[in-house]
Backbone of each chain as nested JSON, in Angstrom:
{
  "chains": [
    {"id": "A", "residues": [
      {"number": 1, "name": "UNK", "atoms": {"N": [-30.876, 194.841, 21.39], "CA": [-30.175, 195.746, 20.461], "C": [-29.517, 194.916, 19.356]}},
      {"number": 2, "name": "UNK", "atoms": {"N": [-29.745, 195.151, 18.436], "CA": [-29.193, 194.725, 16.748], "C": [-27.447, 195.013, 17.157]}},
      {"number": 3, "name": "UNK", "atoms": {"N": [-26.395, 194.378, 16.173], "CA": [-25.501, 193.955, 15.887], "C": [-24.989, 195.071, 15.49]}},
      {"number": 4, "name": "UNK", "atoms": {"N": [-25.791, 195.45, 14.55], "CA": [-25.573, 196.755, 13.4], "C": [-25.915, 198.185, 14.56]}},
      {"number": 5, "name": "UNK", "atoms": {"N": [-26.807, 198.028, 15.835], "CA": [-26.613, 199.348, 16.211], "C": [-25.491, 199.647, 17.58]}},
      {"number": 6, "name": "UNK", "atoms": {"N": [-25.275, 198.15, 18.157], "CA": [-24.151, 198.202, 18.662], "C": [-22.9, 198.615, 18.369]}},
      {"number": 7, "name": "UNK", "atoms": {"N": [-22.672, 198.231, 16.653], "CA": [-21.491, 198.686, 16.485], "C": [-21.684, 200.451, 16.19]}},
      {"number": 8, "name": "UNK", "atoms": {"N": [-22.926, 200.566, 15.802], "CA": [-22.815, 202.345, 15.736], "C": [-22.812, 202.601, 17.122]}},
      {"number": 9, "name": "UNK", "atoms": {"N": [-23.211, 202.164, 18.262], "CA": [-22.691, 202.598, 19.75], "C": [-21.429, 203.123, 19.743]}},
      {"number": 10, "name": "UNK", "atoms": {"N": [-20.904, 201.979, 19.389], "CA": [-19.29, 201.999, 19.73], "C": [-18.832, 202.787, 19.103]}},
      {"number": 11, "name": "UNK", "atoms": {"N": [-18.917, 202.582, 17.304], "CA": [-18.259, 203.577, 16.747], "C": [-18.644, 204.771, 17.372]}},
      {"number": 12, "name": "UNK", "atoms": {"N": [-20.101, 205.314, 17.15], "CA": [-19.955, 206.581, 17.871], "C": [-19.222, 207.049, 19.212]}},
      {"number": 13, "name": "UNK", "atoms": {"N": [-19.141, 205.983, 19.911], "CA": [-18.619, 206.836, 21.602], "C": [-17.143, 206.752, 21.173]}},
      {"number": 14, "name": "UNK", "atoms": {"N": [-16.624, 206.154, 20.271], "CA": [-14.615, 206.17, 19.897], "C": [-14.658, 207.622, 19.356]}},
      {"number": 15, "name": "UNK", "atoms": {"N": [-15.604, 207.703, 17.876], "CA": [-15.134, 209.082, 17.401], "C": [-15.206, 210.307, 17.67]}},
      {"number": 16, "name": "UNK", "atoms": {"N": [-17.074, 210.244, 19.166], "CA": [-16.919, 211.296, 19.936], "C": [-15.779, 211.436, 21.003]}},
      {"number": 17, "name": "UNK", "atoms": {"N": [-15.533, 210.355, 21.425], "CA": [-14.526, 210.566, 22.411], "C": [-13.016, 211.21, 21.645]}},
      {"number": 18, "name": "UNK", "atoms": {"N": [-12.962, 210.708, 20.216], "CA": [-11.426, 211.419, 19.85], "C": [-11.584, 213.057, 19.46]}},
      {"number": 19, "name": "UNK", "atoms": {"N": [-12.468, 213.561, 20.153], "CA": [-12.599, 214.686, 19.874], "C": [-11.963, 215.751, 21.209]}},
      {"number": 20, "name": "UNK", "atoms": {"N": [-12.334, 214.602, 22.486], "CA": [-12.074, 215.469, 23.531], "C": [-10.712, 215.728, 24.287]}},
      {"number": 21, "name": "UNK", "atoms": {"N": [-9.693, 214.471, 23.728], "CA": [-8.359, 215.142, 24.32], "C": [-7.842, 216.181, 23.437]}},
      {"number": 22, "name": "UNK", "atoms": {"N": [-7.755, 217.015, 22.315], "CA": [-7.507, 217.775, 21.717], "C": [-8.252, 219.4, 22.753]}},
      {"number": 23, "name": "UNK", "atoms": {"N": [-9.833, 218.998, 23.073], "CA": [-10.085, 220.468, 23.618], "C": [-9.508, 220.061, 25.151]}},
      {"number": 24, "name": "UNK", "atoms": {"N": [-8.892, 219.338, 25.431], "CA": [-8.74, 219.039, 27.08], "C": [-7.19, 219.506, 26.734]}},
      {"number": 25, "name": "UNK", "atoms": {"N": [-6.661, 219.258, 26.266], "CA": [-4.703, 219.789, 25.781], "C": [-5.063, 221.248, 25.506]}},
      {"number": 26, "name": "UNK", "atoms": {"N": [-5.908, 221.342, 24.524], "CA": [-6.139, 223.221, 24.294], "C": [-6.597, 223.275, 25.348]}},
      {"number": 27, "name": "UNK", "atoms": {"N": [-7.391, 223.15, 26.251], "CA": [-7.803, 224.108, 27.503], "C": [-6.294, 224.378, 28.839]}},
      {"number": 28, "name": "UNK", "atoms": {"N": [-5.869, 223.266, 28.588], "CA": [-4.448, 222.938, 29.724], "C": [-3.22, 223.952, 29.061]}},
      {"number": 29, "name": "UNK", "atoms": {"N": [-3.155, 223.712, 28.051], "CA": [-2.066, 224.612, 27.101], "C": [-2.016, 225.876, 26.674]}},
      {"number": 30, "name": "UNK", "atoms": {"N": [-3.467, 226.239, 26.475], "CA": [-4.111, 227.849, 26.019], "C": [-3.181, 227.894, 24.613]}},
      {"number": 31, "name": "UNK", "atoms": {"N": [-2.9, 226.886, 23.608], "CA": [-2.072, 227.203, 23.075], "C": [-2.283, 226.589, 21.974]}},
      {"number": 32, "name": "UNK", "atoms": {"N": [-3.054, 226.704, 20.577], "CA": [-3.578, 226.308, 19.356], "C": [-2.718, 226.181, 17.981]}},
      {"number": 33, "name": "UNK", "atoms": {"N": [-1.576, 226.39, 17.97], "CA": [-0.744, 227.61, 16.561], "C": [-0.426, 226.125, 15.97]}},
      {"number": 34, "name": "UNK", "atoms": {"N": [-0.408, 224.799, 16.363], "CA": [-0.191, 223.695, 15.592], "C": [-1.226, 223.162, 15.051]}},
      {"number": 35, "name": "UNK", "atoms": {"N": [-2.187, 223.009, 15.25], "CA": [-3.533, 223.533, 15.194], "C": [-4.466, 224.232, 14.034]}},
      {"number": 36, "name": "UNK", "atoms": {"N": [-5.01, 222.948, 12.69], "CA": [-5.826, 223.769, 11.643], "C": [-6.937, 223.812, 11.979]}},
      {"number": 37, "name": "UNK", "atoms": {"N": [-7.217, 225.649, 11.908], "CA": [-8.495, 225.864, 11.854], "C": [-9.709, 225.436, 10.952]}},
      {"number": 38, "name": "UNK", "atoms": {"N": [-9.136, 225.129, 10.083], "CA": [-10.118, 224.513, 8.791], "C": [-10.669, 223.378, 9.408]}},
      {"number": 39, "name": "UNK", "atoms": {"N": [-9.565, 222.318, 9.962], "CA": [-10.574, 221.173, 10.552], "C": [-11.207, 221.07, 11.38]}},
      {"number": 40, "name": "UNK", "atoms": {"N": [-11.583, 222.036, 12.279], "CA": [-12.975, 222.315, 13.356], "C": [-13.889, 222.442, 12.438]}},
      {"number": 41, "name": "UNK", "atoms": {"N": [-13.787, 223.701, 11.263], "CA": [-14.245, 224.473, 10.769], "C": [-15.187, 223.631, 9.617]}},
      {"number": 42, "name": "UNK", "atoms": {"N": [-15.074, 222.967, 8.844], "CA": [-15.09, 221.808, 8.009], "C": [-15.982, 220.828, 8.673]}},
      {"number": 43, "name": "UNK", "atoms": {"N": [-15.343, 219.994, 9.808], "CA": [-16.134, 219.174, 10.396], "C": [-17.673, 219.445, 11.122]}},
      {"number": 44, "name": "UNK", "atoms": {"N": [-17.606, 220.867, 11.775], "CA": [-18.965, 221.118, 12.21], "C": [-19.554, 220.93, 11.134]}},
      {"number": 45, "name": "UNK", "atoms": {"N": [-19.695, 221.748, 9.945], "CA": [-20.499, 221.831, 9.388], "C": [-20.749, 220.454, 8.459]}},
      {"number": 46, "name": "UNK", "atoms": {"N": [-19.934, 219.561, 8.033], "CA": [-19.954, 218.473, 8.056], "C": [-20.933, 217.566, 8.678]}},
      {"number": 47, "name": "UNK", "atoms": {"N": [-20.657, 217.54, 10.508], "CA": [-21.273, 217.063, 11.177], "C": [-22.865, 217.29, 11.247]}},
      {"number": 48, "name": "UNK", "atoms": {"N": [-22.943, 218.872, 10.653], "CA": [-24.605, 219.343, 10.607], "C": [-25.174, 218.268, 9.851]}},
      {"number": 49, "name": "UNK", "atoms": {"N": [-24.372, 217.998, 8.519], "CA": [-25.247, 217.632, 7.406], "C": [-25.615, 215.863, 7.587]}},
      {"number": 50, "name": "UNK", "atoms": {"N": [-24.376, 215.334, 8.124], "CA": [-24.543, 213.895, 9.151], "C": [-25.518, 213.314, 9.788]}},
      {"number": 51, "name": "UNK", "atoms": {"N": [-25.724, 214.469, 10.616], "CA": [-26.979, 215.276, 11.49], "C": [-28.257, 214.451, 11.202]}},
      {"number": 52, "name": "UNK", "atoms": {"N": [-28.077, 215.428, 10.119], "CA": [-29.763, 215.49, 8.832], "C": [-29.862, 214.389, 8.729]}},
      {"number": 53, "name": "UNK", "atoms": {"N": [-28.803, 213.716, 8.442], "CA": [-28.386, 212.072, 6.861], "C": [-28.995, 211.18, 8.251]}},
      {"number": 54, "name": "UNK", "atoms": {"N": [-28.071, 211.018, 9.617], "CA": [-28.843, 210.626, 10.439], "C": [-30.216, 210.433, 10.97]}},
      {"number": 55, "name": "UNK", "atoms": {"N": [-30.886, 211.439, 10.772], "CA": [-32.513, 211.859, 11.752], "C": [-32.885, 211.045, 10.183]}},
      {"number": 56, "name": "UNK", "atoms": {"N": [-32.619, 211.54, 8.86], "CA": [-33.344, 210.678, 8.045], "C": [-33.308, 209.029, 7.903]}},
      {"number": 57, "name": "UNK", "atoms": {"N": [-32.408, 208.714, 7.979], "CA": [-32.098, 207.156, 8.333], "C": [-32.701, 206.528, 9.51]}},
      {"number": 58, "name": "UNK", "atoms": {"N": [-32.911, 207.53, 10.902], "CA": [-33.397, 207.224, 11.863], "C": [-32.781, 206.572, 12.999]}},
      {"number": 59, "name": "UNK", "atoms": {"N": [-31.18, 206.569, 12.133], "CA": [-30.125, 205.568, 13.255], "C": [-29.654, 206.741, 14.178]}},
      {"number": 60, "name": "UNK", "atoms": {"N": [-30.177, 206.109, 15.825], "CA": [-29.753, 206.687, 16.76], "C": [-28.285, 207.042, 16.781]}},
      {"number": 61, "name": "UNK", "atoms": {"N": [-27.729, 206.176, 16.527], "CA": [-25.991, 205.561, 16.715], "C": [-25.8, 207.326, 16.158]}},
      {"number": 62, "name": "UNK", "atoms": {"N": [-25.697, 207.164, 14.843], "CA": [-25.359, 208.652, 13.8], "C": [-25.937, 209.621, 14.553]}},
      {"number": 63, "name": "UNK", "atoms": {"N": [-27.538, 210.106, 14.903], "CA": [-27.775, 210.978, 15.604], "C": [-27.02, 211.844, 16.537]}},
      {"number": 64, "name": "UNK", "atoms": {"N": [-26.537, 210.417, 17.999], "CA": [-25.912, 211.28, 19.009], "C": [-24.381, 211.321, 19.122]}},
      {"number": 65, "name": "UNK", "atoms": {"N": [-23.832, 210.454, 17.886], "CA": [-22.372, 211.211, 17.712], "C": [-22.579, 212.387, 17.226]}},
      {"number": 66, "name": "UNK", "atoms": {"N": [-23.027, 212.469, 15.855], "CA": [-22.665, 213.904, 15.743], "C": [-23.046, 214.727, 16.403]}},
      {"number": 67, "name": "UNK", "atoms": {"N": [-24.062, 215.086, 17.008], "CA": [-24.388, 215.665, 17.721], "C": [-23.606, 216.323, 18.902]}},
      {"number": 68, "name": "UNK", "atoms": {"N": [-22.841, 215.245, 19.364], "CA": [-21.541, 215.35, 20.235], "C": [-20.738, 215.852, 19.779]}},
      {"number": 69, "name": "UNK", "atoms": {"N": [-20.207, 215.562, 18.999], "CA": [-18.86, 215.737, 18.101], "C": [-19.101, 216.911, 17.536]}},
      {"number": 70, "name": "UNK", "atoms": {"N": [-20.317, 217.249, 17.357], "CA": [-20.429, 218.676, 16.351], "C": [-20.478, 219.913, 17.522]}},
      {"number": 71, "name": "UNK", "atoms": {"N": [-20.523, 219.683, 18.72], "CA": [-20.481, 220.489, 19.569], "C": [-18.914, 220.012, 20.101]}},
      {"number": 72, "name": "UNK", "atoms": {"N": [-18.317, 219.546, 19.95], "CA": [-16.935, 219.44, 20.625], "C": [-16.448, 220.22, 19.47]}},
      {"number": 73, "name": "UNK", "atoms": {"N": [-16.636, 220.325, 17.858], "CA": [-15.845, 220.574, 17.64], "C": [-16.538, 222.478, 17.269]}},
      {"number": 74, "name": "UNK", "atoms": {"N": [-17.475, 222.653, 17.771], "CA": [-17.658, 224.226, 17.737], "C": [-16.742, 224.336, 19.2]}},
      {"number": 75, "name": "UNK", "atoms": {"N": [-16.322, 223.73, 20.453], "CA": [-15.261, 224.008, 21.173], "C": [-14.1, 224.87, 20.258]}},
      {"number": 76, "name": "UNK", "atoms": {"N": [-13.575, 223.767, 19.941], "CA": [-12.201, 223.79, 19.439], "C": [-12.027, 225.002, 18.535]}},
      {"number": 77, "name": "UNK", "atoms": {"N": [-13.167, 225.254, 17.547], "CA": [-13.112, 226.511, 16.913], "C": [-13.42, 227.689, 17.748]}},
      {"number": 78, "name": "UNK", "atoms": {"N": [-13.724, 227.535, 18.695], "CA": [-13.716, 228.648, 19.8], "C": [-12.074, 228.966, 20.405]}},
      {"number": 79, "name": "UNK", "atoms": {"N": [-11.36, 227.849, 20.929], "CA": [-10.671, 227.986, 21.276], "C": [-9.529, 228.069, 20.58]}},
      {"number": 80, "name": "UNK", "atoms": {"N": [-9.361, 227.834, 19.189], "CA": [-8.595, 228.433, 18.158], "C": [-8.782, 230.026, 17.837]}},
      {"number": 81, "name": "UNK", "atoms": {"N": [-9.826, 230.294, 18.129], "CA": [-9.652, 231.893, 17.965], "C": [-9.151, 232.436, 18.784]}},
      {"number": 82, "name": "UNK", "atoms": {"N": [-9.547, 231.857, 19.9], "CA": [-8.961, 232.727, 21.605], "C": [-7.701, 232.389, 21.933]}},
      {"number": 83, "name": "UNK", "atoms": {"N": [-7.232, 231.362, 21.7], "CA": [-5.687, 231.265, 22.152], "C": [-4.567, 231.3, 21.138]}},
      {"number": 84, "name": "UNK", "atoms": {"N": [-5.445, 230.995, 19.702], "CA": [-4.465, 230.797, 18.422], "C": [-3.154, 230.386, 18.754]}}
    ]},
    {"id": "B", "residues": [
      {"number": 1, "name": "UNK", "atoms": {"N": [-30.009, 210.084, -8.345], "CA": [-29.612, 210.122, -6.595], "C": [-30.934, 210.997, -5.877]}},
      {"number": 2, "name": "UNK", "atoms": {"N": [-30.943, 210.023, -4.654], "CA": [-31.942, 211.066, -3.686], "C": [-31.596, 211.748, -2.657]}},
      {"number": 3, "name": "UNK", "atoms": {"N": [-32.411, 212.651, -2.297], "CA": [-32.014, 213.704, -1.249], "C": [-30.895, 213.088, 0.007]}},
      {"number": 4, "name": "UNK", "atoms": {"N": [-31.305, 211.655, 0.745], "CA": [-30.634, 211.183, 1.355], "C": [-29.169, 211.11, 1.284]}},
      {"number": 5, "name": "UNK", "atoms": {"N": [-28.917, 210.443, -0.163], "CA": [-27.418, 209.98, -0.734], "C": [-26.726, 211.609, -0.982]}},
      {"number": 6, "name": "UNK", "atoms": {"N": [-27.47, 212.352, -1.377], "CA": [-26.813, 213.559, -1.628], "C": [-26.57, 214.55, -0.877]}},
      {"number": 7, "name": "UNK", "atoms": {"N": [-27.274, 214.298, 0.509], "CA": [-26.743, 215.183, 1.751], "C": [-25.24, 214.421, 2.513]}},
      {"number": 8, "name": "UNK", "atoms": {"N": [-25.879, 212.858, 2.145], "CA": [-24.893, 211.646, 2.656], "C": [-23.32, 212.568, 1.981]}},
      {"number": 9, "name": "UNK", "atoms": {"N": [-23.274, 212.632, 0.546], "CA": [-21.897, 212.465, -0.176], "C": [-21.382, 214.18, 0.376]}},
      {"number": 10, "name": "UNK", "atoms": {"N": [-22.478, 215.149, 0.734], "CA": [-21.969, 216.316, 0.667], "C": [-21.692, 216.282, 2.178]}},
      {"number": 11, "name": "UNK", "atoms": {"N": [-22.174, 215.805, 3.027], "CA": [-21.594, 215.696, 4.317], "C": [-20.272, 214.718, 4.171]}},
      {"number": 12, "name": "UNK", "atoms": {"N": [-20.253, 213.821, 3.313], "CA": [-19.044, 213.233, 3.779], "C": [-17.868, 213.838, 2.855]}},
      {"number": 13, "name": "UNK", "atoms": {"N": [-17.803, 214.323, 2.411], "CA": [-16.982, 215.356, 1.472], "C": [-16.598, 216.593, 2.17]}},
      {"number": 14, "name": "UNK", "atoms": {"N": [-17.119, 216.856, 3.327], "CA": [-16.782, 218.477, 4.422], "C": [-16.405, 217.601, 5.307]}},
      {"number": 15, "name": "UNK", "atoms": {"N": [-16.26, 216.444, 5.865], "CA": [-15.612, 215.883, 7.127], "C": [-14.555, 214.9, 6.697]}},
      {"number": 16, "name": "UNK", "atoms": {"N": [-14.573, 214.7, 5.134], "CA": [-13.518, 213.878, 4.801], "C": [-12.462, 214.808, 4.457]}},
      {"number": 17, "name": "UNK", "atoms": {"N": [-12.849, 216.342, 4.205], "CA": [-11.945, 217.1, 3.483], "C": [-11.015, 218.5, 4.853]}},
      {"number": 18, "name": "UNK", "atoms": {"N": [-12.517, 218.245, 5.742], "CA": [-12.274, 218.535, 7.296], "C": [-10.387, 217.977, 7.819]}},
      {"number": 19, "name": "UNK", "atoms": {"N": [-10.114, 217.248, 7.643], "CA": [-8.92, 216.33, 7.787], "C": [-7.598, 216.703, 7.247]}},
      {"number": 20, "name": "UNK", "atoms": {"N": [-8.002, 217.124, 6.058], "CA": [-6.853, 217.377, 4.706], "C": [-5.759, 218.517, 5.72]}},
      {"number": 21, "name": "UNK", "atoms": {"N": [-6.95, 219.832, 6.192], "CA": [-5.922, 220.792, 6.248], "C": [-5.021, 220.661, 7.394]}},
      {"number": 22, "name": "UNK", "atoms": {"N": [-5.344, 219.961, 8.236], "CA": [-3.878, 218.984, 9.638], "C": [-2.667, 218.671, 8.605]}},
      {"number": 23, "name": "UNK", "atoms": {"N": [-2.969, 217.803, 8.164], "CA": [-2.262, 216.668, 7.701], "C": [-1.213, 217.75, 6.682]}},
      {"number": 24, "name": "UNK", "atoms": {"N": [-1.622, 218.705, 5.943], "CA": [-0.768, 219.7, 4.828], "C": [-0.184, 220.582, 6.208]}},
      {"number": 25, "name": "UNK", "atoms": {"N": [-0.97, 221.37, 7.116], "CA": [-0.081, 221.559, 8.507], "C": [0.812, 221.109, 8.947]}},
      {"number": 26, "name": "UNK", "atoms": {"N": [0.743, 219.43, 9.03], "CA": [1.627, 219.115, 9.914], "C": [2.85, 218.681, 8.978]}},
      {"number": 27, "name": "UNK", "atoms": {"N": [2.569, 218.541, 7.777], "CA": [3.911, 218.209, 6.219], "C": [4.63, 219.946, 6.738]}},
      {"number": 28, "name": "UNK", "atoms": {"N": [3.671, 220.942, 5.91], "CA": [4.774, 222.033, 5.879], "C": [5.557, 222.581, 6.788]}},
      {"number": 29, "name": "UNK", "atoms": {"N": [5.096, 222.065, 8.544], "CA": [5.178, 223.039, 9.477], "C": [6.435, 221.804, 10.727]}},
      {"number": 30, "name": "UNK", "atoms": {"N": [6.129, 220.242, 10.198], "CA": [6.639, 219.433, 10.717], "C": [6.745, 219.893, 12.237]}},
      {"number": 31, "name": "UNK", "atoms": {"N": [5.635, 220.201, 12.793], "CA": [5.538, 220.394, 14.257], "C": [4.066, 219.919, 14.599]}},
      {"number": 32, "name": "UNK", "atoms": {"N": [4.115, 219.113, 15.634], "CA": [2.958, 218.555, 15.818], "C": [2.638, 218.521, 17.579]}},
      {"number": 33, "name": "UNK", "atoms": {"N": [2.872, 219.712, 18.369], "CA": [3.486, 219.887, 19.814], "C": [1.733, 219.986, 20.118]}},
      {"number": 34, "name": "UNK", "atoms": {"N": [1.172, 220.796, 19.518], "CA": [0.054, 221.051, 20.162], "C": [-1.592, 220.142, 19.603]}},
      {"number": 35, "name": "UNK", "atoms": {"N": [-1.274, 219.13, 19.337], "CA": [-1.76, 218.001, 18.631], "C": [-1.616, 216.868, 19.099]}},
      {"number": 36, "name": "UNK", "atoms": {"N": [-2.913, 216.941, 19.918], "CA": [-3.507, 215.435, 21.012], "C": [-3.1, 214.027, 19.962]}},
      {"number": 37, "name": "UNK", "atoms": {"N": [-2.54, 213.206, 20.132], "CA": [-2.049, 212.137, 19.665], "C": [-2.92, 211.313, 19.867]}},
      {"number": 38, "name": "UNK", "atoms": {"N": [-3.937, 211.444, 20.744], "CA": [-5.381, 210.028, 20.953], "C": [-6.242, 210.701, 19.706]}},
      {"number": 39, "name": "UNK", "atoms": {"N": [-6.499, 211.661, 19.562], "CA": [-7.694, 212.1, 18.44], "C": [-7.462, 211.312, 17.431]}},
      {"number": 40, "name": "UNK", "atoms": {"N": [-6.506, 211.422, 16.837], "CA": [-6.044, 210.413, 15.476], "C": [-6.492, 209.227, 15.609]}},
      {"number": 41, "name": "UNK", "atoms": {"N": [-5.887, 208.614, 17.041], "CA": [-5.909, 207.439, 17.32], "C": [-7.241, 206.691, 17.572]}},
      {"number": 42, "name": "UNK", "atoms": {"N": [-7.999, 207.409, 18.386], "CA": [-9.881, 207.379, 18.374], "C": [-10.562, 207.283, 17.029]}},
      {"number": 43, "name": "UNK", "atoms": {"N": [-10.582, 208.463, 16.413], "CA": [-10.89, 208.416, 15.363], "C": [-10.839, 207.592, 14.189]}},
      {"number": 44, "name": "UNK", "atoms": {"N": [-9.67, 207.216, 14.059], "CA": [-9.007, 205.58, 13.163], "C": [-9.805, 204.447, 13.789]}},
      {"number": 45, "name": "UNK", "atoms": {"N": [-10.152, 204.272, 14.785], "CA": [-10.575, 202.951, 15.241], "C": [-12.033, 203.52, 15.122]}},
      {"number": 46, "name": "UNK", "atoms": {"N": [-12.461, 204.389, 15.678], "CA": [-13.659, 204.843, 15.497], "C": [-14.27, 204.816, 13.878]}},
      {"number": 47, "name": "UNK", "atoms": {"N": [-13.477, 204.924, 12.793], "CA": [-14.041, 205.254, 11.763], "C": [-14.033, 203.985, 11.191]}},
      {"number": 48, "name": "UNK", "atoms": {"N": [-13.295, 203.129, 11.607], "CA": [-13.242, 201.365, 11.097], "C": [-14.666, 201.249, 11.519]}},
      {"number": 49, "name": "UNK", "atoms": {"N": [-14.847, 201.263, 12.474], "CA": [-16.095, 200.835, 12.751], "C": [-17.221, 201.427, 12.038]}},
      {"number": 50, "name": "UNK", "atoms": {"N": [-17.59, 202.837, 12.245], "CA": [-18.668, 203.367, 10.804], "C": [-18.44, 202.773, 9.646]}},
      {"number": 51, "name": "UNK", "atoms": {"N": [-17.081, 202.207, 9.501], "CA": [-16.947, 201.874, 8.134], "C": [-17.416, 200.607, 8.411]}},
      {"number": 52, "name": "UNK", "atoms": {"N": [-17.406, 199.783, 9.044], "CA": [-18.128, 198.366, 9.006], "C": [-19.777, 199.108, 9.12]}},
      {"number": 53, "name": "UNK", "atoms": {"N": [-19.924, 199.486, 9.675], "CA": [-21.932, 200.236, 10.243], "C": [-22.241, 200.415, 8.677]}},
      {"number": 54, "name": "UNK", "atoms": {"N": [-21.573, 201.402, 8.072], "CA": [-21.875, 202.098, 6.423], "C": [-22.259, 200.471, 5.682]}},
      {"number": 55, "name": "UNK", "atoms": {"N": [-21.026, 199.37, 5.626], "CA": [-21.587, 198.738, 4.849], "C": [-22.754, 197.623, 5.443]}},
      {"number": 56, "name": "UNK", "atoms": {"N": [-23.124, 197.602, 6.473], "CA": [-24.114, 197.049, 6.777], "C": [-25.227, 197.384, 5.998]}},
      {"number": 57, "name": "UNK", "atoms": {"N": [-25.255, 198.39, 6.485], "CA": [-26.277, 199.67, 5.979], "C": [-26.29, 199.954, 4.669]}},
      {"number": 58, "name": "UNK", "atoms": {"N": [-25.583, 199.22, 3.726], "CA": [-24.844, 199.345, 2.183], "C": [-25.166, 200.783, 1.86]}},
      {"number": 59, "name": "UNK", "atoms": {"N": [-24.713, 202.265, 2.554], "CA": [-25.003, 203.801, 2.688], "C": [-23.423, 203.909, 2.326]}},
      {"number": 60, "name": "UNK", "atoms": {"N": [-23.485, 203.931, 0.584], "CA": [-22.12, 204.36, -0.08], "C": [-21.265, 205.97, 0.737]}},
      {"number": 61, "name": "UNK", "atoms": {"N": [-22.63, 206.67, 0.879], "CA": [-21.676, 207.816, 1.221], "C": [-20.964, 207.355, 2.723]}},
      {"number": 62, "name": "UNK", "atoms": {"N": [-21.213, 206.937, 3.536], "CA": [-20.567, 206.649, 4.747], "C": [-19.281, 205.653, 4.336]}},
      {"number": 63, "name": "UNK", "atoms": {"N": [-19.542, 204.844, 3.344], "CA": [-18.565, 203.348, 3.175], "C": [-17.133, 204.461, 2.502]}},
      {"number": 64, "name": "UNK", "atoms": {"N": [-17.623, 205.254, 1.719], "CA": [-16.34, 206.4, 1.277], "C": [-15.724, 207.329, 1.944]}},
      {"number": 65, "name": "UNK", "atoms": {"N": [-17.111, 207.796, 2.741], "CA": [-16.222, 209.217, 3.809], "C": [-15.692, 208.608, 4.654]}},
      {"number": 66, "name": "UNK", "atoms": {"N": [-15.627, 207.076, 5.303], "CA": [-15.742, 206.876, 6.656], "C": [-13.887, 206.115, 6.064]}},
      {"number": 67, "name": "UNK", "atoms": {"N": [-13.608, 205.341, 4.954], "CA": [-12.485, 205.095, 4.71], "C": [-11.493, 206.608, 4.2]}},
      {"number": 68, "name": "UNK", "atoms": {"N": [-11.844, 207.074, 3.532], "CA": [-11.009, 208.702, 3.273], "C": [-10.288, 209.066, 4.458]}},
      {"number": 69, "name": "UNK", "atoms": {"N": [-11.537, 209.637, 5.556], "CA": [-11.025, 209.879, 6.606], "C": [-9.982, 208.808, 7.665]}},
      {"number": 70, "name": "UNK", "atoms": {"N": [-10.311, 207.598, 7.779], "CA": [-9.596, 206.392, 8.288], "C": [-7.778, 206.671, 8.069]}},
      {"number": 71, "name": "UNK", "atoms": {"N": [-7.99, 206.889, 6.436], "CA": [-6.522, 207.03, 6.129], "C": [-6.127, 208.548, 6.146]}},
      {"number": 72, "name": "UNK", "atoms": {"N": [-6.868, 209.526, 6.678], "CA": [-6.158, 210.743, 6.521], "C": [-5.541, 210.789, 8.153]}},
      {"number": 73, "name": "UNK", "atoms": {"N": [-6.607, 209.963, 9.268], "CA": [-6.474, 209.907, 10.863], "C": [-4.995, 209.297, 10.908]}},
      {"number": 74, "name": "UNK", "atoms": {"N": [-4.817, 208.088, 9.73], "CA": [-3.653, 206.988, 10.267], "C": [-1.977, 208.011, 9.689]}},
      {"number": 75, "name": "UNK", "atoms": {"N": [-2.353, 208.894, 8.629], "CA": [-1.381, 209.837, 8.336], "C": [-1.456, 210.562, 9.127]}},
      {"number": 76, "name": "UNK", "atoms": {"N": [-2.198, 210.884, 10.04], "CA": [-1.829, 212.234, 11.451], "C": [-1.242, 211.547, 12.226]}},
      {"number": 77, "name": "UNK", "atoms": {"N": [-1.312, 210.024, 13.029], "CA": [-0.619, 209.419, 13.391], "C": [0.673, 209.429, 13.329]}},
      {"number": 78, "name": "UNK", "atoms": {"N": [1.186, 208.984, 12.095], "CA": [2.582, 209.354, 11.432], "C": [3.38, 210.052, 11.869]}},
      {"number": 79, "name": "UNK", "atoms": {"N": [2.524, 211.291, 11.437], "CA": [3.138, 212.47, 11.755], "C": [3.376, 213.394, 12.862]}},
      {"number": 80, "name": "UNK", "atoms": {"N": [2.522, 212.721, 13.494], "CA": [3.106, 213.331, 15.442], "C": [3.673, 212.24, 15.888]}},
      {"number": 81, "name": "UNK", "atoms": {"N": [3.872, 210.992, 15.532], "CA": [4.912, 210.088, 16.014], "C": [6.461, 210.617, 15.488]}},
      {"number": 82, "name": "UNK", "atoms": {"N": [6.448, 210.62, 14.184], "CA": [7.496, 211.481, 13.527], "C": [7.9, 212.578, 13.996]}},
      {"number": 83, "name": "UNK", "atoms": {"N": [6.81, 213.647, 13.857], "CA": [7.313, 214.882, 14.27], "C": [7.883, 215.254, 15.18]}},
      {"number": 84, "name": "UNK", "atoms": {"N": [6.665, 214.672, 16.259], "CA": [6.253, 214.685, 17.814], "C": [5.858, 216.243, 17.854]}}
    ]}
  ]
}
């Protein structure tokens, strides 16, 4: 493994991972109201276009963060509606 | 510009801007109770690193979205240390 895709390893598993104590506190708390909806909201679709920019570049690294991350953060916009 | 760079800048422009609406949350509302304090913290270290990957990769749109966001993560920091 290259230098350059190790560090997209890493980066990716830090920025997917800072996605999940936020839905792990909202699931424990049921309780969102500090909480902008815009930035779930923003980032998925964000993350779609990442997505794309990824599969075209061909770098795995980009692929399966967002991928992750873009489903953690359709969580969070779930659970901003339901517990607000 | 090609299709690549221009999905690149418009994805990183919805996940850099993804960020903004916390950070104006957590100024007007100075409550930061329901706001995981590792996300920031992941994310900041996480995005150093894309930001080293971007310039490997010399992929301007990542080397911009990936610092934007860096400093919008290290101002959420701030502000749930501050706030709490």
């Amino acid at each position: 493994m290259t230098t350059l895709t190790t560090i997209g390893y890493v980066a990716g598993s830090m920025t997917s991972l800072g996605f999940v104590p936020q839905i792990i506190k909202g699931f424990e708390t049921k309780h969102m109201k500090d909480v902008a909806l815009w930035q779930p909201l923003l980032l998925t679709v964000g993350m779609a276009l990442w997505l794309i920019y990824g599969i075209m570049l061909k770098e795995m690294p980009m692929i399966l963060a967002n991928s992750f991350s873009m489903a953690c953060n359709m969580i969070a916009i779930i659970q901003k509606l339901v517990y607000k």
